[in-house]
C-alpha positions, -999 to +999 in steps of 0.1 A: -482+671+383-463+642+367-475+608+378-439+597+384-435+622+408-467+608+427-451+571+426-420+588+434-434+607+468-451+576+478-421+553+482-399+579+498-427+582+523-424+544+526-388+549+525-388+571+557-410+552+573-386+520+572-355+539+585-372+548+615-375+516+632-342+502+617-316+535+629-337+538+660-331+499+669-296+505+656-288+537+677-305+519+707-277+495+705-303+464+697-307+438+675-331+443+648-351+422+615-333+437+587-332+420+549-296+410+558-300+384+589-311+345+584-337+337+575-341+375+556-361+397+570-368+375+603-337+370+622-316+392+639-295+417+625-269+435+645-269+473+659-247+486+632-264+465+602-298+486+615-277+521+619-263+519+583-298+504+568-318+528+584-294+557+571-294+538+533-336+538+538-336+577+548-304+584+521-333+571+497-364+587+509-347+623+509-330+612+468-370+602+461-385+639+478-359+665+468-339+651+442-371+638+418-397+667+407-400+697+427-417+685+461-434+711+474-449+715+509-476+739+499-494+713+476-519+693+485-517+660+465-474+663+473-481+659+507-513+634+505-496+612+483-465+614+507-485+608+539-501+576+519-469+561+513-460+570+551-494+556+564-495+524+545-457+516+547-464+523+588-492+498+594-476+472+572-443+472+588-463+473+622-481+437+608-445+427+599-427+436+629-457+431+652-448+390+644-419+392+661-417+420+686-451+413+703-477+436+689-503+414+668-527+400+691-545+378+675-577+379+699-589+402+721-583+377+753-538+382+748-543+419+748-552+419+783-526+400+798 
């Protein structure tokens, strides 16, 4: 397996993992953090800003998969090394987001309320 194809797999898992939140939000018809709003990647962005980068973010995760090597379902380290770049892209944008939608508690004593 080439090692560009690894680095490859990993960031279209991260890739994927970013469009959910984002076309979700969009399709939701809510405002979302996006790179675009002010300050970047804090403020607002509007419903169709999160539609179209959520759709860019999934346009590049499926470009990264099927368009680099030969991504196959059947191998092991295709799908580990996918599932990494899912896994840590998800708990990092869940710290991220977490700031601003409500789910970082800092202590245990907020989680309760």
């Amino acid at each position: 397996m080439n090692f560009l194809h690894d680095i490859s797999y990993f960031f279209a898992g991260a890739f994927l993992t970013n469009a959910i939140p984002h076309f979700v939000s969009g399709v939701m018809g809510r405002v979302f953090q996006s790179p675009f709003a002010t300050p970047r990647g804090e403020g607002p962005s509007s419903s169709t800003v999160n539609v179209l980068w959520g759709f860019f973010n999934l346009a590049v995760g499926y470009w990264l998969i099927c368009r680099v090597g030969n991504f196959d379902l059947h191998s092991n380290e295709d799908v580990v090394v996918l599932g990494i770049g899912i896994l840590l892209a998800g708990v990092l944008l869940a710290r991220r987001f977490g700031r601003f939608n409500g789910g970082n508690f800092p202590d245990d004593r907020q989680a309760v309320r």
